[in-house]
C-alpha positions in Angstrom: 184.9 157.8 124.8 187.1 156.7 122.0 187.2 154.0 118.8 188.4 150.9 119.9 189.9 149.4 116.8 190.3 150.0 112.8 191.4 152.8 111.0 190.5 155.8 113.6 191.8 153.6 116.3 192.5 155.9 119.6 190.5 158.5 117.8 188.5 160.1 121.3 184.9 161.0 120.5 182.3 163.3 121.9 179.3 162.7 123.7 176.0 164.9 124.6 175.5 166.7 127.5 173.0 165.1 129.8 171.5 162.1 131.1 168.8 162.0 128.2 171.6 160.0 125.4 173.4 157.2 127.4 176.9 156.1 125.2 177.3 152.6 124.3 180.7 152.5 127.1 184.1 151.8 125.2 184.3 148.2 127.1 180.7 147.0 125.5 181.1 148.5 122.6 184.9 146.4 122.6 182.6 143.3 123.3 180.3 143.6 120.8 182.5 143.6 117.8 184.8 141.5 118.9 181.7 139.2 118.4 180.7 140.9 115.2 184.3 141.1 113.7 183.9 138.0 111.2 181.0 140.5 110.3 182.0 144.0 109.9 183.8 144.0 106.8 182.1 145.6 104.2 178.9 145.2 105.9 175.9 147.8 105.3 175.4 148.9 109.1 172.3 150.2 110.7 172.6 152.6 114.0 169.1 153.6 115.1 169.0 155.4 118.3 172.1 156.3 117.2 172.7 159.1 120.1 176.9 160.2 119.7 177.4 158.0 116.3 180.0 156.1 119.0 178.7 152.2 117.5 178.1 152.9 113.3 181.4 154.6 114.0 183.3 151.7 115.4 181.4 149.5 112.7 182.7 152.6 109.8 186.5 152.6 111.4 186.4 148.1 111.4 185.6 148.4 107.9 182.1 148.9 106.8 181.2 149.9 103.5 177.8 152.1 104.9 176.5 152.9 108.2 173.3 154.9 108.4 172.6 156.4 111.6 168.6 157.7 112.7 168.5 160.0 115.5 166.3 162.8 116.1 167.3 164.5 119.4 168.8 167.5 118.1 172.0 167.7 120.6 172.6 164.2 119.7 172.7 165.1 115.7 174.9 168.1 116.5 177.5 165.4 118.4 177.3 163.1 115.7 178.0 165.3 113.1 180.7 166.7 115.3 182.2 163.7 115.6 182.1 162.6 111.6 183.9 165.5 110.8 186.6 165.7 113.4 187.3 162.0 111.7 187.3 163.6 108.4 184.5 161.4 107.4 182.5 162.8 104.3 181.1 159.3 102.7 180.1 156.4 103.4 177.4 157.2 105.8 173.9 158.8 106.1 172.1 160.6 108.3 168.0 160.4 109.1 167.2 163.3 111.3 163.7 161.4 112.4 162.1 159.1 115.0 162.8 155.1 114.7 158.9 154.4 114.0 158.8 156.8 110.9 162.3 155.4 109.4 161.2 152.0 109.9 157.4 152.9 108.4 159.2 154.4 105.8 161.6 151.7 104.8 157.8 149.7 104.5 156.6 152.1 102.1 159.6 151.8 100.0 158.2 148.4 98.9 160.4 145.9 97.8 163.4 148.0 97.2 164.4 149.0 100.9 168.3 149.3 101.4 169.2 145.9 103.1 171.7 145.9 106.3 173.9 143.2 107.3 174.1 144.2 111.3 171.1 146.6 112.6 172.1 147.9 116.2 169.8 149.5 118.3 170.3 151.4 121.8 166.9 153.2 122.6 166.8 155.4 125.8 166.6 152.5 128.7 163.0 154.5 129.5 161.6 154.0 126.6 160.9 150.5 126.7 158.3 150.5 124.4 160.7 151.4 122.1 162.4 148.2 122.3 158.8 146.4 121.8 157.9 148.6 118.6 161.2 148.6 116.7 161.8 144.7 117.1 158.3 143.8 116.3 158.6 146.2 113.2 162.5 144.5 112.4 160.7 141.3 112.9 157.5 142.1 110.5 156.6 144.4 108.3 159.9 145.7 108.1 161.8 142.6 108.3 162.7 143.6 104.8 165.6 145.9 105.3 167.5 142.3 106.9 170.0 141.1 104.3 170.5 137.2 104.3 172.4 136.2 107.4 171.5 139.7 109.2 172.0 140.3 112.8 169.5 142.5 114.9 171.6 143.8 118.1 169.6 145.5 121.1 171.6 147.0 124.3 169.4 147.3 126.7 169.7 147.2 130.8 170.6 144.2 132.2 167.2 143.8 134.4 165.0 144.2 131.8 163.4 141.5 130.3 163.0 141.3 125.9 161.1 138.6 124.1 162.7 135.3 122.6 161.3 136.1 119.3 159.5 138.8 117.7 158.0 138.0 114.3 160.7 136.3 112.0 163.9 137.7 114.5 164.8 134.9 116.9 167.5 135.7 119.9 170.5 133.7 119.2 173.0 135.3 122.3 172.8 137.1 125.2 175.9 138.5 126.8 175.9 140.4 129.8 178.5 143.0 130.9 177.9 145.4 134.1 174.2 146.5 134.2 174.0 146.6 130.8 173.1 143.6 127.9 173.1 143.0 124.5 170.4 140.6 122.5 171.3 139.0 119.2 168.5 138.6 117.0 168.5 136.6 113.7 165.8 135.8 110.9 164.3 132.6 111.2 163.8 130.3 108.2 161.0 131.7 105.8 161.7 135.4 106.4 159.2 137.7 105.6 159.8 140.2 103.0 158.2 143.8 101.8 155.0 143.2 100.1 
C-alpha cells in the first residue's frame, strides 16, 4: 500500500494485521481522487472508519488543509499513527479514538458550531452494514451539520450490496464500480438541514 500522488508520493504505508480492517486498495483509492481532485485542495477532510489512515492521507499528501480521522480498533490506531509519523506528519490532522455513532452524536451536541468538512469518506467493515445505514442517515439528518456547502459524502462499500438513493438531505449523485468493490457519492439536497 502506498500514496498515489501529492507531496508523499511513493511514500509505502502500513496496514493492520488481519482480516478485521480491509485497506481502501491503491487502484480505488487512485479512482477516487482522481474524481475528487478539483476538490482536495485545501479541503477539511473527514475519514471515519478510518482503519490504516491510507484515504485522509492521500486527501493530506493532495493538499488538504485538515483531515480528521475516527477509528477505534486499537491495532488500527497504532497503524495509523505509525504511518503519520513515518511521513513526518505532526499537524494538520486529528485523531478520535471512538466509535462513528458517538463522534457523529457528538458533533450534534456541539450545536451550531460543529467543524464543517468539505469531503466526508467513509469505509465501515463490509459486515457491518448497519453501519452504513446509521452513519448516512445521521450525515443526512441530525448531523447533516458538519457538511460545508457543496460537501460530498463518499461510502466504499462492496459491490453487491445495495445503499439507499437518499438518506435525509444526502442524495447519491455517482456510483462507480471497480472489482468487487463500489463507491457512492452523496450530496446535500437543496434546503439542507442544519444543527438546531
Amino acid at each position: 500500500m502506498r500514496i498515489i500522488a501529492g507531496s508523499f508520493r511513493s511514500r509505502a504505508l502500513q496496514a493492520p494485521a488481519g482480516l478485521s480492517t480491509r485497506p481502501t486498495t491503491d487502484r480505488l483509492r487512485e479512482t477516487l481522487f482522481n474524481v475528487l481532485a478539483p476538490r482536495i485542495e485545501g479541503a477539511a477532510f473527514l475519514d471515519l472508519y478510518a482503519g490504516s489512515g491510507a484515504v485522509g492521507l492521500e486527501a493530506l499528501s493532495r493538499g488538504a488543509v485538515q483531515v480528521d480521522f475516527v477509528e477505534r480498533a486499537p491495532a488500527a490506531l497504532k497503524v495509523l499513527r505509525g504511518n503519520l509519523e513515518k511521513l513526518g506528519l505532526t499537524a494538520g490532522f486529528c485523531i478520535y479514538s471512538v466509535a462513528v455513532g458517538a463522534f457523529l452524536r457528538r458533533a450534534i451536541r456541539a450545536g451550531s458550531k460543529p467543524k464543517r468538512y468539505e469531503v466526508l469518506f467513509l469505509d465501515p467493515p463490509y459486515d457491518a452494514a448497519e453501519e452504513y445505514e446509521r452513519t448516512l442517515g445521521l450525515l443526512g439528518g441530525a448531523a447533516s451539520g458538519l457538511l460545508a456547502e457543496g460537501a460530498l459524502v463518499i461510502a466504499e462499500r462492496r459491490r453487491k450490496e445495495h445503499l439507499e438513493e437518499r438518506y435525509g438531505v444526502l442524495e447519491r449523485t455517482r456510483l462507480l464500480e471497480q472489482g468487487d468493490a463500489a463507491l457512492s457519492f452523496y450530496a446535500a439536497s437543496e434546503g439542507k438541514q442544519t444543527f438546531s
